[in-house]
N, C-alpha and C positions, 0 to 999 in steps of 0.2 A: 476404418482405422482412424482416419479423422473424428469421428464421432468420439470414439474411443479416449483421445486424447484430449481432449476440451470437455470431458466428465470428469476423468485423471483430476485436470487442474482446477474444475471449480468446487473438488472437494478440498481444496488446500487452498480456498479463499477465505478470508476475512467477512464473515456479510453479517451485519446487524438487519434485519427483517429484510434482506436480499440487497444491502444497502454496502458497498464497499465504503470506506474512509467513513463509514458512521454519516454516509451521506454528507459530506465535504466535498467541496468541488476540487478533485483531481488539477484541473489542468490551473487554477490559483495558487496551487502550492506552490508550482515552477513560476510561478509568478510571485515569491516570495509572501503568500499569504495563507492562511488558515479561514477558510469563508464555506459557513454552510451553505450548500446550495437546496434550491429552492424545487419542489417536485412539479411544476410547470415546466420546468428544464430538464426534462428527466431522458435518460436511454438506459436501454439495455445493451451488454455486452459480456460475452464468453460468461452467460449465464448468472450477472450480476449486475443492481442498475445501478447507475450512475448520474450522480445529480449536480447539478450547476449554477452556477449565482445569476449569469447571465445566457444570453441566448447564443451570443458569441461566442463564450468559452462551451456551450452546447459542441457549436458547428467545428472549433478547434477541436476535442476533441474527435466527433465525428472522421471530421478529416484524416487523423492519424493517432489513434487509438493507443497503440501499443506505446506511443512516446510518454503517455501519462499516466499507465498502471505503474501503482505501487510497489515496489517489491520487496519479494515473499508474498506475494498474496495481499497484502496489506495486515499482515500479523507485522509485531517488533523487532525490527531490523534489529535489535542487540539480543534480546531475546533465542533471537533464532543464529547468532552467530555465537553464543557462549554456551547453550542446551542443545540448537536446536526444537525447540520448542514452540509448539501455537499459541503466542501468547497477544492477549488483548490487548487495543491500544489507546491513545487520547488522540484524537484527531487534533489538535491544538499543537502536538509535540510532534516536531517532522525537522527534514534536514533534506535541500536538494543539493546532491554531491554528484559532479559530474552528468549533467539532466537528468537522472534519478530519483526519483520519490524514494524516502525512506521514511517510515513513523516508527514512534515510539510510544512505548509505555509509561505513563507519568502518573504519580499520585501524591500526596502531602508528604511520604516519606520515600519514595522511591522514583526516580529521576533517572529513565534508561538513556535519556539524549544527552543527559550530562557526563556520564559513565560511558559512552562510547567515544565521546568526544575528547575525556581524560587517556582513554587506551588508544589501538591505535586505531581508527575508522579503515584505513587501508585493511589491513591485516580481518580486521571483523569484518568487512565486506567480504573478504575471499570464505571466512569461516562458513559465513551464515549463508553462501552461493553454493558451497558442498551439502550443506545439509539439508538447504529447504529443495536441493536437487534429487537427496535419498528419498524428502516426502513425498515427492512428485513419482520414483520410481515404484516404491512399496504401494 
């Protein structure tokens, strides 16, 4: 059963060449930054690897894991609260809201960190929590 559900969720991840946050270090976001990390610092985890700027933030996440995934998978936290929808994202455009990673979608004309920030963040967290929970069902 366990098996069962840790396939479930890493069809509803994010992964650039098995790379979640486009290969961005996870646990620097919560540290108010956007830093590719570097494949010397690399792990795997729930079937996606995970890379790091330093060796440090390797062994934080290590240590507690789940504090530093994404969510939704690391698809666009507005995205998936206004469709519902997998949609790609800019590792550069993120927002840690109550120790959460949240990313976004960003390009020259379209700005999802901006637009969620104008609506209300509260209210689209609840949205995009029911539906990325339908993907995870289906």
């Amino acid at each position: 059963m366990l098996s069962l559900s840790v396939f479930s969720q890493q069809g509803e991840l994010n992964l650039d060449k098995g790379l979640m946050a486009k290969g961005y270090d996870v646990v620097a976001y919560l540290q108010g930054k956007a830093i590719k990390g570097h494949s010397k610092f690399e792990t795997e985890y729930n079937g996606a690897k995970y890379r790091f700027s330093s060796l440090d933030n390797l062994e934080k996440f290590q240590k507690d894991s789940e504090k530093y995934m994404p969510a939704y998978g690391g698809y666009c936290a507005y995205a998936m609260a206004k469709t519902g929808e997998k949609v790609d994202i800019n590792p550069k455009s993120f927002e840690v809201r109550e120790g959460k990673l949240y990313l976004f979608y960003l390009t020259a004309f379209n700005n999802t960190y901006e637009l969620w920030l104008t609506e209300n963040p509260k209210a689209l967290i609840a949205k995009a929590n029911r539906n990325y929970d339908k993907l995870i069902v289906n």
